[in-house]
C-alpha positions as CSV (number, residue, x, y, z in Angstrom):
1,X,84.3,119.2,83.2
2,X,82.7,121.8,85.1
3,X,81.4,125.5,84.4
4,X,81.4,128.5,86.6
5,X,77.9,130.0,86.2
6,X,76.9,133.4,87.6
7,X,73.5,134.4,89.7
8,X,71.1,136.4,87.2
9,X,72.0,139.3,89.3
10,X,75.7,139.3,87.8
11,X,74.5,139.0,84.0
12,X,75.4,142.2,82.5
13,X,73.7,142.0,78.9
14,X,71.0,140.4,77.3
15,X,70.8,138.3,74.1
16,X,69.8,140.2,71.1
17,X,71.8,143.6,72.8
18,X,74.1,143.3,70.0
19,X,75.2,141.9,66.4
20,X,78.2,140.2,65.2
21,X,80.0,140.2,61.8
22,X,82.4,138.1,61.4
23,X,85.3,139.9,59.4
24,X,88.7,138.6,58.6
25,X,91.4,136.0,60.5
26,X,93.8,137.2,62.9
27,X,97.4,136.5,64.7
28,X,98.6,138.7,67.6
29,X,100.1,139.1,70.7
30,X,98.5,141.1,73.3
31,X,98.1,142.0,77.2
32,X,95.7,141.3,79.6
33,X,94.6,144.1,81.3
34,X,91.8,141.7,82.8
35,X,90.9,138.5,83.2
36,X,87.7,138.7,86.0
37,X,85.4,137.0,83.2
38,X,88.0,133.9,82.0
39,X,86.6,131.5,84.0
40,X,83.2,131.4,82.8
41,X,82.1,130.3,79.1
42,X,82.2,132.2,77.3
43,X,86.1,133.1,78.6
44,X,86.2,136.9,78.0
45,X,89.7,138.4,78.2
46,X,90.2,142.2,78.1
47,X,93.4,143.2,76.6
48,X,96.1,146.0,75.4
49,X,98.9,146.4,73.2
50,X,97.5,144.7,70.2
51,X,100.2,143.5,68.2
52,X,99.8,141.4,64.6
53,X,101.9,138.5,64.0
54,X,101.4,138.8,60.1
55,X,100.8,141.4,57.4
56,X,96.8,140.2,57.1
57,X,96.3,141.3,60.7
58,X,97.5,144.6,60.7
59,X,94.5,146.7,61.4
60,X,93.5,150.1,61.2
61,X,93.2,151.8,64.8
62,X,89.8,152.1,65.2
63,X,89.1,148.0,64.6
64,X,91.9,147.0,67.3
65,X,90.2,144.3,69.5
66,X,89.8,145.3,73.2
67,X,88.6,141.7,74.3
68,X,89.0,137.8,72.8
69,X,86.1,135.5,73.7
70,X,86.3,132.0,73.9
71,X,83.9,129.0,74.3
72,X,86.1,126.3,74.2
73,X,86.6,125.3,77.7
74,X,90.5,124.6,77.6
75,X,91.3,128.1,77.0
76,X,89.5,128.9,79.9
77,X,92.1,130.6,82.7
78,X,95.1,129.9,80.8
79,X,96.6,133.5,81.4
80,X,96.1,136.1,84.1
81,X,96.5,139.8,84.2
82,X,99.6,141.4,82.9
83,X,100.6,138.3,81.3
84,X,101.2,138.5,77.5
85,X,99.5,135.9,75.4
86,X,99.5,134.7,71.7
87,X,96.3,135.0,69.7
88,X,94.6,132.9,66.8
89,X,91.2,133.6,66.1
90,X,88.5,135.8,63.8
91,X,88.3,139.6,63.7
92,X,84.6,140.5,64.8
93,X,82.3,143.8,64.9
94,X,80.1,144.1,67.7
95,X,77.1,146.4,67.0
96,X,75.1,148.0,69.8
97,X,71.0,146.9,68.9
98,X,70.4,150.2,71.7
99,X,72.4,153.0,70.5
100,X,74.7,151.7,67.4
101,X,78.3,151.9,69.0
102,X,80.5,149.6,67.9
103,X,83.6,147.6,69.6
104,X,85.6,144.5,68.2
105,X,86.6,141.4,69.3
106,X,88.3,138.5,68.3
107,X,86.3,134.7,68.5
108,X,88.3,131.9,69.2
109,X,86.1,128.9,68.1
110,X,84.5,129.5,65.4
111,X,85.4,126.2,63.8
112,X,86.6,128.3,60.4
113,X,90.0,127.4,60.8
114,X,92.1,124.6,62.6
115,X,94.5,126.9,63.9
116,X,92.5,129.2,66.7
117,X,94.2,129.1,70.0
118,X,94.7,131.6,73.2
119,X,98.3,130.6,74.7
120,X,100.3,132.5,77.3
121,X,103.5,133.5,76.1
């Protein structure tokens, strides 16, 4: 197996920038509106049009993910832009350390539950 790395020039953030909180399991489908950091690992995929699967993740507007991040390496570049894709993962808050904004994102991974997956639809 082999991972794409970047030059220290292309890291955007630094460890300790934010904090994570692991909230509640999820199923959705959603968008990706991009898919420039997929390849690396952690797989980061921006997306839109959240929709829940199920009752439990129905979520208020303001905790709607805009990314899922993935370490494990087969759900690296397994969907492109504009291409839908089906969602099982965990709810996080991310907590600016610098200024205390907040955005959230679902984990794929987490070794929680046996049914976490990122699959086009």
């Amino acid at each position: 197996m082999y991972n794409a790395t970047k030059q220290p020039d292309e890291i955007k953030g630094k460890y300790g920038d934010y904090t994570y909180t692991p909230l509640a399991p999820v199923r959705f489908t959603a968008t990706i509106c991009d898919d420039t950091e997929t390849m690396y690992r952690p797989a980061i995929y921006k997306i839109s049009n959240y929709q829940p699967m199920d009752a439990q993740s129905e979520l208020d507007l303001d905790k709607i993910p805009v990314q899922v991040v993935s370490n494990i390496g087969c759900y690296r570049n397994v969907a492109r832009k504009g291409q839908q894709i089906k969602v099982a993962g965990t709810l996080e808050k991310a907590q600016s350390t610098r200024d205390g904004s907040v955005f959230y994102q679902v984990v794929v991974g987490t070794a929680t539950s046996e049914e976490e997956y990122i699959w086009p639809t």
